[in-house]
N, C-alpha and C positions, 0 to 999 in steps of 0.2 A: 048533438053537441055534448047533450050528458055523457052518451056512453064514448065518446071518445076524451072526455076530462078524467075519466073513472078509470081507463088505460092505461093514460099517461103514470098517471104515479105506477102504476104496479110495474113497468115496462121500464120505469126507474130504478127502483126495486131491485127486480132481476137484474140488472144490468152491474149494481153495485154489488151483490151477492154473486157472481161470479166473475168479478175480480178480486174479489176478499178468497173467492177457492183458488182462481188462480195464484197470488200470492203465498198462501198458505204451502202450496206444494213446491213451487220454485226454494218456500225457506227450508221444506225438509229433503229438498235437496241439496240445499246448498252443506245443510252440516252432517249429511252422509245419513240421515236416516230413510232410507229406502233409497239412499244411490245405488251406485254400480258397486260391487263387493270388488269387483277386479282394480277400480280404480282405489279404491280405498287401501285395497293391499300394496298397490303400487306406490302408494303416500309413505307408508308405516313401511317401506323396505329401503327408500331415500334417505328416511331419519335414519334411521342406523347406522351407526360407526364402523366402519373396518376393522379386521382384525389386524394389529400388529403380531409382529414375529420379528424378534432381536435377530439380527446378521452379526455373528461374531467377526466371522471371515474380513468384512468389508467393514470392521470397527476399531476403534483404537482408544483407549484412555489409561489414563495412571490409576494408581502410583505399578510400579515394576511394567512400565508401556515398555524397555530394549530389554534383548536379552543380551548376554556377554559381549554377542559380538557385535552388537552394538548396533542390530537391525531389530526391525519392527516386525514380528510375526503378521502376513499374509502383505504386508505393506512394502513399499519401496520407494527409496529418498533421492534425492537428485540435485545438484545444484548446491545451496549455501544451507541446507538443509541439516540444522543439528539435533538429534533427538536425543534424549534425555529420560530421568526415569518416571517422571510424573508431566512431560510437554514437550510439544516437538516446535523447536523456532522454525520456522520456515523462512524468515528472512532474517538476519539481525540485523541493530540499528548504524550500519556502515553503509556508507555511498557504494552507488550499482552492485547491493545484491542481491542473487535471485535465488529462489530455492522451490521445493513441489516434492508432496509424497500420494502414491497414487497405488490405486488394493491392483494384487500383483492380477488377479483371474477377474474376469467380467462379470458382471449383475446380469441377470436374466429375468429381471421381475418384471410384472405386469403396471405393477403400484408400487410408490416407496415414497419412504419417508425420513428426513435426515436431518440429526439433529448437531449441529455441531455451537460448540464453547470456547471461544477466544479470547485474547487479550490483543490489541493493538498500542502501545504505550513509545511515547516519545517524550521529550525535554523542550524540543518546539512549541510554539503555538501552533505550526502548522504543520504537517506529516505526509510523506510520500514512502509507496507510490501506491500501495493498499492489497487486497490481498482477495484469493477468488475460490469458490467453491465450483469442482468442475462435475458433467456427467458425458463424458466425449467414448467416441465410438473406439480409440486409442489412447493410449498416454502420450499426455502431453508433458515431457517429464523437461526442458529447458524451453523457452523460446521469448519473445517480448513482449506478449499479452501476461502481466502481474507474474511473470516467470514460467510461463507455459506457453506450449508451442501457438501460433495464430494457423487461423485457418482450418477450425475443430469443425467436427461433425459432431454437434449436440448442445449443448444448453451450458453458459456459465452466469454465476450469480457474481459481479464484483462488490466488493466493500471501497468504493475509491476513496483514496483520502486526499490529492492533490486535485486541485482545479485548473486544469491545464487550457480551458477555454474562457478563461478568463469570466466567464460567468454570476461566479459566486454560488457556486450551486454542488458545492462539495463539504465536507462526506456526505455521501449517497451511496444507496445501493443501487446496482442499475443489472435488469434480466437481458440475457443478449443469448440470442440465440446464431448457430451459424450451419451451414451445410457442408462446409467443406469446401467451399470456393470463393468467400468473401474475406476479403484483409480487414483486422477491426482499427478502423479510426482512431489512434489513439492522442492524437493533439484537439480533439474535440470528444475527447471520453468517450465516446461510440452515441452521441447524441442520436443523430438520424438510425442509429442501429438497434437501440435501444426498444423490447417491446415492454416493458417498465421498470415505472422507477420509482424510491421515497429519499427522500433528504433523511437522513438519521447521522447526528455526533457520535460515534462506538471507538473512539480515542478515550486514551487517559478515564477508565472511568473506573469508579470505588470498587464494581465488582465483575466479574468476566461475562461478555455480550456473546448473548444467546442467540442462534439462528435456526428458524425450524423448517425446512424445504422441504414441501409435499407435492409428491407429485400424483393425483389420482382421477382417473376418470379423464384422463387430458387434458387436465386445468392444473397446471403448476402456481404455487400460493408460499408467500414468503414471508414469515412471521420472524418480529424481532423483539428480543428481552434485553432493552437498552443498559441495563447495568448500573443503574440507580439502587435496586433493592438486592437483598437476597433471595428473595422468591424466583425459584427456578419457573416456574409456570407463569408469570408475569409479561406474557406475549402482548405484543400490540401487532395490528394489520400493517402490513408494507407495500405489496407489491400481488399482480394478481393478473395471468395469463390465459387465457381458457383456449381450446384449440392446441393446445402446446404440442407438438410431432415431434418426440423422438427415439433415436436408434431403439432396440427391443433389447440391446444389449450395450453393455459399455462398462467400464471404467469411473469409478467415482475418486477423486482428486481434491487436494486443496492447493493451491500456489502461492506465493507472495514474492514483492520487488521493492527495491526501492533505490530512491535516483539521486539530485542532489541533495535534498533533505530523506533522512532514513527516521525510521519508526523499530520497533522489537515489534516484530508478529507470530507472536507465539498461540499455538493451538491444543490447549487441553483435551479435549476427547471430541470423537467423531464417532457419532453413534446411526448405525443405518437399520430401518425395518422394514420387513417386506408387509405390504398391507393388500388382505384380500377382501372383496367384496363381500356382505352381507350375502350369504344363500350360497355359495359357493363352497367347497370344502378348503380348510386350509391345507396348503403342505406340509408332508411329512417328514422326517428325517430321511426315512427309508428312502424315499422317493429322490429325495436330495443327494445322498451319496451314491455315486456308482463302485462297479463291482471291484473296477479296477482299482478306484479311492479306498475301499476295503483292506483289501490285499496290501494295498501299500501303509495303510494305516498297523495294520497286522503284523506286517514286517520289521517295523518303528519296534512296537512293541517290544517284542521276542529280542528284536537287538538290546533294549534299553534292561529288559531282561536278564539279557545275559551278563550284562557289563556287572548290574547291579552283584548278580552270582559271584561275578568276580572277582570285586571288590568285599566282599563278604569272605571269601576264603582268604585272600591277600590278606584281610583284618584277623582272623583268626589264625595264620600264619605268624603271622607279627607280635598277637597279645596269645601267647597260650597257656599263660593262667585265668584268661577269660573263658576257658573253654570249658564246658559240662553247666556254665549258668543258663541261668532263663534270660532269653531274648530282653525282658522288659526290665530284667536287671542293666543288662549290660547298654540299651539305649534306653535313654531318657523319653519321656513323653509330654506331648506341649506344657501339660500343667507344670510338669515337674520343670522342666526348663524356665519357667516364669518364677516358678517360686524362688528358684536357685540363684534367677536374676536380680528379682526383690530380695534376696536376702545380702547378695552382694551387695547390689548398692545399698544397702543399710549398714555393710560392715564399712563402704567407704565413708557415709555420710558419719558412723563413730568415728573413723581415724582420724577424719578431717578435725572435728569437733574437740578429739582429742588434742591436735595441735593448734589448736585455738588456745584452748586451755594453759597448756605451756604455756606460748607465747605471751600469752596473758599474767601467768604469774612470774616470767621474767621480767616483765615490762614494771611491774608490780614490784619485785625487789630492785631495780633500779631506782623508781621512783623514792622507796622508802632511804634508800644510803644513799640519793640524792638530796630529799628534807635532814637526814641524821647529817650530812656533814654541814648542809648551810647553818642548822641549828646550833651546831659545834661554834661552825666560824662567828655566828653571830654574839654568842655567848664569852666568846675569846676576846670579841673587841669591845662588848659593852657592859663585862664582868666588871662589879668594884674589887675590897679587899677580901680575898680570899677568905671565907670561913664566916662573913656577915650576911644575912638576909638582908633582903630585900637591894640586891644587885640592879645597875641601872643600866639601859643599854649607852651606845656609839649615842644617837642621838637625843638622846637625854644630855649626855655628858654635854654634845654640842650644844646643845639651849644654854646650860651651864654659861658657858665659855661667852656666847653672845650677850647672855645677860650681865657678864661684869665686864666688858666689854663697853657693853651702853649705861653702865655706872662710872665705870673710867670716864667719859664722853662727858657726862654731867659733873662729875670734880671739874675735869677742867674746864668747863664753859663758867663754871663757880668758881672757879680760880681768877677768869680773864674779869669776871664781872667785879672779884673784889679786891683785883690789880685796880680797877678803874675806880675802884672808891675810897682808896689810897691815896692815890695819884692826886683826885682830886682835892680829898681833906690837908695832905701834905702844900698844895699850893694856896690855901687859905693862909691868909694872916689876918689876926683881931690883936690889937694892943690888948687889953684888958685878959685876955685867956690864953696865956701862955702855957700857964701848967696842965689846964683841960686838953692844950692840941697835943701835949708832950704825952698826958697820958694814952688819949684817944690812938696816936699813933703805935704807941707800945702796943696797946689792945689789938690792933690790927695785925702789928708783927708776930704777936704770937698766934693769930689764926692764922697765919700766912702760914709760919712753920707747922702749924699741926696740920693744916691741908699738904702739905708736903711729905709728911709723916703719914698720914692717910695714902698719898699717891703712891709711896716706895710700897707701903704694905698691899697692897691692890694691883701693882705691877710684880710684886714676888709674888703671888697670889697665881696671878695670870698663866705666867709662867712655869708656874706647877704643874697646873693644870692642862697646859699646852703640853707640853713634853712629856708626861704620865697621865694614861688616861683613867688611872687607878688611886687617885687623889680621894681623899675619906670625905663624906659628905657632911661627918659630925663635923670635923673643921671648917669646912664652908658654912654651916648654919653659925657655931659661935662667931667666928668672921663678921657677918652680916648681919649677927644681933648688935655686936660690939659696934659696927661701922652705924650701925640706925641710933644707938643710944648716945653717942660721939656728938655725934652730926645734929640730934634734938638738941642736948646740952649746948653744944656750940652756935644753936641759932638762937634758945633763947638768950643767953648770955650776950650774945652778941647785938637783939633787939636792943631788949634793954638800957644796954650801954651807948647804942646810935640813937635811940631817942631821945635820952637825956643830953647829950652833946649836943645836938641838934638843935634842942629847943635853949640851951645854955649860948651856947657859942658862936655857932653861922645861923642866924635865921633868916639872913641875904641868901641862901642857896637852900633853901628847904625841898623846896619843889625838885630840885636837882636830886638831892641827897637822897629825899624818897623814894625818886624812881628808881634810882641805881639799888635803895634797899628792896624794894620790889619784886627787883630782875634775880637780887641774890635767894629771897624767899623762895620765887619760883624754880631754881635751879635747887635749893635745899628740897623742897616738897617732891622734884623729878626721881633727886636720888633717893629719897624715903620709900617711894614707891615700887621703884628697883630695888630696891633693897627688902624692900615685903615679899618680891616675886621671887626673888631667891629663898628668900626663907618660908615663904609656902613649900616650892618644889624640894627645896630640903627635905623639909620637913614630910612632904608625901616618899621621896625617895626612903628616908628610915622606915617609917612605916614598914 
């Protein structure tokens, strides 16, 4: 029993120490330290990227994308298609139309890769009919898939912009592939046709929506740069096909439609590369052009050649005082061309500058003999007498005018008050003070008359001054001294004389007599004060 207790543990032991080895080798296996070397090369040849190689031939971008006549080098347009020198519309924004430009010779690559730059923009909220990226074994240059013929042998990528299945599942991009014997669906977007798809908005957006179609290894993979930023690189995942079969050769294409609602599908550049595997050699020029592309390239030449010849003798036919200079006399070169432009427009930006200038100091002497005459006319109408300082305008004169004016207004409310204190001492009788009412009345009569004598000289006054606005200001100041020292003298004189009466004669009507004396003070004290306002303003006018 001992010697088999003494076992156990060791036989434990062992058991636990060779699965600590075993683990031990499964871990340096797992992270390549004494793996397989072939498998490990086979890791490190996966990660590696493909080599790109730019396709001129089968690419197109601005600015100078037509040439004169108004085609697209290696390209060709079809339908409602208008190209332009920085975008080719493939559709515009008009009901049913269709349009597709498609590379004139076929792609032979193994791998590619395809980058193209869009705009889709409309006025709607919602836009039809959207627009397609093709790689078909023909051109498909008119038909009623997005403007391209149905029924293709190869792979299209649409941009739908209408939801024609009423679903709510538009804009999307949707991958469709076909063999050449299948109609595509198009009241149901190619739903069941469809080998995938992503929802992405690429309407109306800030900046042009980027599409990047790879095709490699037979997984075609569709990355989209939704047009939020300006980062050209700013790719997200969309769509993703593995297994993808198609033609070895074909036609690369873009189309666009549109139905009762239209959209502008315009396409900035379509850039295509051919991508070769890691460990394989890429292609060369040589290899690419044949012999016969050669020759005929050669041929271009020599023609373009000759012309230029020709037009070079034509020129010196024409200028034969330019003959016996140097070449770089007689044509300009980029720089010089630039400077000659910048120095132009520098001479227009003086000229212009110059007629600023003008126009400015005529505007300038209008204004001044516009001030010189008002200042004339002003000085015409509110000049005193000729040869005195201190000249008063138009409105000056008029304050003048209102102020005796509202002096005249106070005489005769002075007047009416001591009509009414006549009137009433005249209808008093006292036995005992005959001679007091006889004089009191005389007393009145003669203020009566000098207020009369005041109104005549304040209404020829008036009158002066209405009809000449050149009326001397010293007359109106002694005027208005003379009318204030009158008028004091006449009221106290005239207290005086109503309070002794008063307290002699009637003192049954006192309380009457007072007020009416009252009413006359206050109309004396109104005209004093008018009469200070003129002989202030006089007085500041000499000055």
């Amino acid at each position: 029993m001992a010697g088999s207790r003494h076992r156990g543990p060791q036989a434990r032991v062992r058991s636990l120490f060779c699965a600590l080895l075993l683990s031990l080798s499964r871990f340096a296996e797992g992270d390549g330290m004494g793996g397989d070397p072939a498998a490990a090369g086979a890791a490190g040849t996966a990660a590696a990227p493909p080599h790109r190689r730019f396709e001129y031939k089968y690419s197109f971008k601005g600015p100078h994308l037509v040439q004169s006549d108004g085609t697209v080098p290696f390209w060709a347009h079809a339908g409602n298609a208008i190209p332009s020198s920085d975008q080719i519309r493939i559709a515009p924004s008009l009901k049913s139309q269709r349009g597709s430009v498609w590379t004139k010779t076929k792609a032979a690559f193994e791998n590619w890769e395809v980058e193209v730059t869009f705009r889709v923009t409309g006025r709607g909220r919602i836009g039809a009919d959207g627009l397609a990226v093709w790689y078909t074994e023909n051109q498909g240059l008119e038909g009623p898939v997005f403007g391209s013929a149905d029924m293709w042998n190869g792979v299209g990528i649409f941009f739908d912009s209408f939801d024609n299945d009423g679903k709510k599942n538009n804009p999307a991009i949707v991958i469709i592939g076909n063999n050449g014997q299948i109609h595509y669906d198009h009241q149901n977007d190619g739903a069941s046709q469809a080998l995938a798809s992503c929802q992405r908005d690429f309407r109306n957006k800030p900046y042009p929506v980027r599409a990047k179609i790879t095709y490699y290894q037979k997984t075609l993979t569709v990355m989209v740069n939704n047009g939020f930023t300006p980062d050209k690189n700013d790719y997200e995942f969309c769509a993703k096909v593995d297994n993808m079969v198609i033609p070895p050769q074909g036609h690369f294409g873009i189309s666009a439609a549109t139905g009762g609602l239209a959209d502008d599908h315009d396409v900035l550049s379509f850039l295509t590369f051919q991508l070769t595997e890691p460990g394989k050699e890429p292609p060369t020029p040589d290899k690419e052009i044949s012999e016969k592309e050669k020759e005929k390239y050669q041929e271009e030449f020599e023609h373009f050649q000759q012309e230029l010849d020709k037009k070079k003798e034509e020129f010196q036919k024409g200028h034969p005082d330019l003959q016996g200079h140097p070449a770089d006399e007689i044509f300009e070169s980029v720089g010089d061309r630039e400077l000659r432009q910048i120095f132009e427009g520098q001479n227009r930006i003086h000229l212009e500058i110059k007629q600023l200038n003008r126009q400015l100091d005529m505007i300038l002497d209008e204004q001044r003999r516009y001030v010189s005459s008002l200042t004339e006319e002003i000085s015409k109408r509110g000049a005193g007498i000729p040869g005195q300082h201190g000249q008063i305008t138009q409105q000056e004169m008029d304050t003048v005018v209102n102020t005796q004016h509202e002096i005249l207004r106070q005489v005769n409310e002075m007047k009416n008050s001591m009509s009414d204190t006549v009137r009433l001492v005249s209808g008093l009788q006292h036995p005992g003070s005959a001679g007091g009412v006889y004089e009191s009345t005389q007393h009145f009569n003669d203020i009566k008359e000098h207020l009369h004598i005041v109104k005549r000289d304040i209404d020829h006054l008036v009158q002066r001054n209405t009809d000449s606005a050149r009326s001397s200001c010293q007359k109106i100041l002694l005027t208005t001294i003379f009318l204030c020292v009158h008028h004091v003298f006449c009221l106290v004189t005239f207290t005086s004389r109503l309070l002794t009466f008063s307290e002699a004669c009637i003192p049954t009507v006192s309380v009457q007599y007072y007020e009416n004396d009252f009413q006359v003070v206050c109309n004396l004290r109104n005209l004093f004060l008018a009469c200070c306002t003129v002989c202030k303003f006089s007085s500041d006018g000499m000055s």
